[in-house]
N, C-alpha and C positions, 0 to 999 in steps of 0.2 A: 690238759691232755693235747690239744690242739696244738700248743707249743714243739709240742714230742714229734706228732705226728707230720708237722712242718720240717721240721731239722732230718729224721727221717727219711720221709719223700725226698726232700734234697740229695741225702745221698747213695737211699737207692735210684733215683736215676740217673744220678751219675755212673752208675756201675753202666748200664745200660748204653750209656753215650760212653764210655770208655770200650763195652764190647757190643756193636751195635750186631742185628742182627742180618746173618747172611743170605738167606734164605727162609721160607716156609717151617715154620715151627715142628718138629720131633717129638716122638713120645716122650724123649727124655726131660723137653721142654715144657709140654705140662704137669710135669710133675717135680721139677725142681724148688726148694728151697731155700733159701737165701737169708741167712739171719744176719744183722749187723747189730754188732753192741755198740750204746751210746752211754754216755753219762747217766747214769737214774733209768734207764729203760733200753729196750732192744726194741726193734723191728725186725718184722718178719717181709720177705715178700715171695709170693706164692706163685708160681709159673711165671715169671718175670720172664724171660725171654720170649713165650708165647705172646705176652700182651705186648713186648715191646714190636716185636714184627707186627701186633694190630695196630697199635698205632699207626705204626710209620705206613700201615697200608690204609690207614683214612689219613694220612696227610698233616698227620700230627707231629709238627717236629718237638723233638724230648729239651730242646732249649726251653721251646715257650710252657711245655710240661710242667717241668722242671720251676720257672721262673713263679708260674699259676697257683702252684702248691707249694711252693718250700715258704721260706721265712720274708718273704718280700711283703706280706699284707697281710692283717688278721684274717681269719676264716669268718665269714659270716653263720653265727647260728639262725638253723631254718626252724620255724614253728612250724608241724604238722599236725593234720587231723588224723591220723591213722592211730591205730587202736593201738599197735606194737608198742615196745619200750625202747625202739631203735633212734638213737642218734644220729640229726643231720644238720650237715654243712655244706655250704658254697663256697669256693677258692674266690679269694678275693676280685680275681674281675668275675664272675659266678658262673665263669665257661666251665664248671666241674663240680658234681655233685658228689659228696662223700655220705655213706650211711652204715654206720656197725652194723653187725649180723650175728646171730648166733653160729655156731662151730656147726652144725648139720647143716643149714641153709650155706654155710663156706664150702662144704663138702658136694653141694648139690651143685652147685656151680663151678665146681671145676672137674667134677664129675663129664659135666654138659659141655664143659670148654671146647674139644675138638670140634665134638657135632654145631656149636652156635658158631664159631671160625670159620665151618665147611657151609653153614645159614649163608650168612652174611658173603662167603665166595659167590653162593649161586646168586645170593639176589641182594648185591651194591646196595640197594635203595631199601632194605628191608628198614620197616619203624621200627624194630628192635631198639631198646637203649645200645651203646656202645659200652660194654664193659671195658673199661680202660686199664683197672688192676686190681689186685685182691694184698690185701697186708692183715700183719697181725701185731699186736703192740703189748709191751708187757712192762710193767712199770715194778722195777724195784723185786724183780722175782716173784712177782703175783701172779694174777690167773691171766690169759692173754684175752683181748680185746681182737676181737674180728672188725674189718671194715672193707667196703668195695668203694671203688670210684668210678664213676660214669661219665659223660658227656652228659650236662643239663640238654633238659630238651626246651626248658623256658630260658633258649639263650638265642641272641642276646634279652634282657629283661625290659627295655626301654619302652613304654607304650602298651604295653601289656595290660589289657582291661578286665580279664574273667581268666580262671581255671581251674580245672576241674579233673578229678580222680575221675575214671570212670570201668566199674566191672559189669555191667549190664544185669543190677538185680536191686532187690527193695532195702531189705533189713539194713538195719544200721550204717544206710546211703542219704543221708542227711546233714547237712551242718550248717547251724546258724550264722549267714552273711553278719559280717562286720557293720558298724553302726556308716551310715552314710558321711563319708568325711575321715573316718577314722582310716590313719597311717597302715594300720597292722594288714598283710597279705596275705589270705586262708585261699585253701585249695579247695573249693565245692565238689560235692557227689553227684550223684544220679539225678535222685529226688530235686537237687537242685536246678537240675535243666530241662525241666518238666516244661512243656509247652516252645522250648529251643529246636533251631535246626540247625547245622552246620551247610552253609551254602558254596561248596565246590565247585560249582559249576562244570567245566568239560574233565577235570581232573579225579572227577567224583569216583567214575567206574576205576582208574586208577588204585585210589584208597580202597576201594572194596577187594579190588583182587588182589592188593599185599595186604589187608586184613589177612584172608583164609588163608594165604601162604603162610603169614606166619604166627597165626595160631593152630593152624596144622601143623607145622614144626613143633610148639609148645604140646600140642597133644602128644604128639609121639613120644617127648620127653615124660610123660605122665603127669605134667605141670597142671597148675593153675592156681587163682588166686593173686594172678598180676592183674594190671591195670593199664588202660588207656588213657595216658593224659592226654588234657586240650588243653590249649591257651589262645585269645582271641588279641587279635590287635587291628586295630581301626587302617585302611591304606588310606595315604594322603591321595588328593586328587592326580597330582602325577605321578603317583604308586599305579595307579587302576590300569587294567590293561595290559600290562608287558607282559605278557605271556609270550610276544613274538622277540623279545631279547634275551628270552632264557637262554641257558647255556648247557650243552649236552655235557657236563665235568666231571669224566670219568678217572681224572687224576685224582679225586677229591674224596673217590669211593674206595670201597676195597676193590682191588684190581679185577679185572674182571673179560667180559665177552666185545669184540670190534662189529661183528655183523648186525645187520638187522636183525635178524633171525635169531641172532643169540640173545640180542638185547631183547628183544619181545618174550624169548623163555625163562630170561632173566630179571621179568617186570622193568625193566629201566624206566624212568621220565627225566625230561627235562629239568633239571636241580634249578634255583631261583641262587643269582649271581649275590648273595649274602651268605655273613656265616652261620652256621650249623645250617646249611643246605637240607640237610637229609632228613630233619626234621621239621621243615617247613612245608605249608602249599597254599599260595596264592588264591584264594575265590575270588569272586568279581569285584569287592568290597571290603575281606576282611584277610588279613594274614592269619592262617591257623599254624602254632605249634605242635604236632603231633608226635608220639613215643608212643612202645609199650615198654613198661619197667615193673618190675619184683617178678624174676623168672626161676626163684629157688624155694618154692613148695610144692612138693611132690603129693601124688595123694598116694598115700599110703595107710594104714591101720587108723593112726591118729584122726588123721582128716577122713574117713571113710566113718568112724565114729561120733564124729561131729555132722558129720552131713544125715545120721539118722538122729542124733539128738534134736535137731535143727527142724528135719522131715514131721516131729512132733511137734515141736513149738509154735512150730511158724505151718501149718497146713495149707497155708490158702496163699503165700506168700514166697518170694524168690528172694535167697541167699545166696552169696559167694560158693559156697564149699557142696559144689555137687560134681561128677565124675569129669575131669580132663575134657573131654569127646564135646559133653554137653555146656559146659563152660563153653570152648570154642564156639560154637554153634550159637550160644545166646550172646557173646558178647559181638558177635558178625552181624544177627540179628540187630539187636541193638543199633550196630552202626547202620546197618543199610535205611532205618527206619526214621534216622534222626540224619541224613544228610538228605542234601540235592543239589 
């Protein structure tokens, strides 16, 4: 499948680099379609022009796109601890995380498309993941295969010592660490950073206040059930300190506000002179990766019925699946409690 899906991507974005985008995306543009037939299979791609104006507004040229995904290097498979049935991979240098979806969770996200476009204008520096595009893939006149692509947030991977899911609750937030020495890379939960802090230093009140920005945006969406990754990395001794060579890199974000006054309303900070900037933040001692990703479960009937099943099971205990509003609130929680 990966084969498919490499050949594919190559030439939907070719289409893209052949009509690059002019301007700010159109209603027309979230909702276009674009099927290309291949040997054995089609591709789909779903608001392509929308994503490609995202791109190119963080700074993503469709070359290196282009070069990351298509047939230049296998895909790495990712092992996850997540309970879903969903498939994941890495573009071989692992600047791109690809993961199927089911056809509602495709529909919830491009439902949200404008409104996370118009997120991401107000606030450059939002940890939202980058959705980068949405495809569908059909092999042979079968059933079609959903998949989105993101910006990893554990990129680059080099030095990378811990990381961890995190939704601010008990139930089934556990996973047994790998043997000491053993190769294999698991993502830890909650339960696992039990007695942990994240140590931010002057940047801290920063992360707290694009927390509630943008899990207030996911509440209004009626979202929840995403997640907070971390990843820690050790800073060399002449890592420690540069805070005063950051670089204010607003070419690097989605375009955005020149004044102070705007940048303050639009949370800016100082971005750290590596790649995937927007995702990073310097403490005194440790480089932290931070995202939130899985922004396509709505709570509706389904999940409003699980959360009273749940309400019985588990009485004395916190799960994932309880209303939007209150999500927000404990996974803020959460964070404020577990930095400094």
């Amino acid at each position: 499948m990966t084969c498919m899906m490499q050949a594919g991507l190559w030439a939907a974005t070719q289409v893209s680099m052949d009509h690059p985008p002019t301007g700010p995306p159109s209603q027309d543009d979230f909702s276009e379609v674009l099927t290309q037939v291949h040997e054995g299979f089609e591709l789909g791609t779903l608001a392509g022009p929308a994503f490609a104006w995202l791109r190119r507004s963080l700074g993503l040229a469709e070359e290196d796109y282009q070069a990351a995904l298509g047939p230049g290097g296998p895909y790495l498979q990712f092992l996850s601890t997540s309970k879903s049935k969903a498939s994941f991979f890495l573009s071989h240098d692992q600047r791109f995380f690809l993961k199927t979806q089911g056809r509602r969770e495709v529909q919830v996200l491009l439902a949200h498309l404008p409104r996370y476009v118009q997120h991401l204008q107000r606030h450059p520096h939002s940890l939202l993941a980058r959705l980068l595009g949405v495809h569908s893939l059909r092999v042979d006149r079968g059933k079609k295969t959903y998949f989105i692509i993101m910006q990893s947030v554990f990129y680059p991977p080099g030095r990378i010592s811990e990381r961890y899911d995190i939704k601010g609750c008990e139930v089934s937030r556990w996973v047994e660490p790998a043997p000491e020495g053993s190769p294999l890379v698991l993502v830890l939960k909650d339960l696992n950073f039990q007695g942990k802090t994240i140590n931010l230093g002057p940047q801290r009140s920063w992360f707290l206040r694009q927390m509630e920005l943008d899990t207030t945006f996911l509440r209004e969406l009626n979202v929840l059930d995403y997640s907070l990754l971390m990843a820690f990395q050790c800073l060399h001794e002449d890592e420690r300190g540069l805070g005063s060579s950051l670089i204010f890199r607003t070419a690097r974000s989605v375009e955005g506000a020149q004044s102070p006054e705007e940048s303050e309303a639009q949370n800016r900070r100082l971005l750290p002179d590596t790649p995937n900037a927007l995702h990073i933040l310097d403490g005194p001692e440790q480089r932290y990766f931070l995202g939130v990703v899985d922004l396509a479960t709505v709570y509706g009937l389904r999940k409003r019925l699980e959360h009273l099943w749940k309400t019985l099971r588990y009485p004395s205990r916190t799960f994932s699946t309880v209303s939007p509003a209150r999500y927000a609130r404990r996974l803020c929680q959460w964070v404020e409690a577990h930095t400094e």
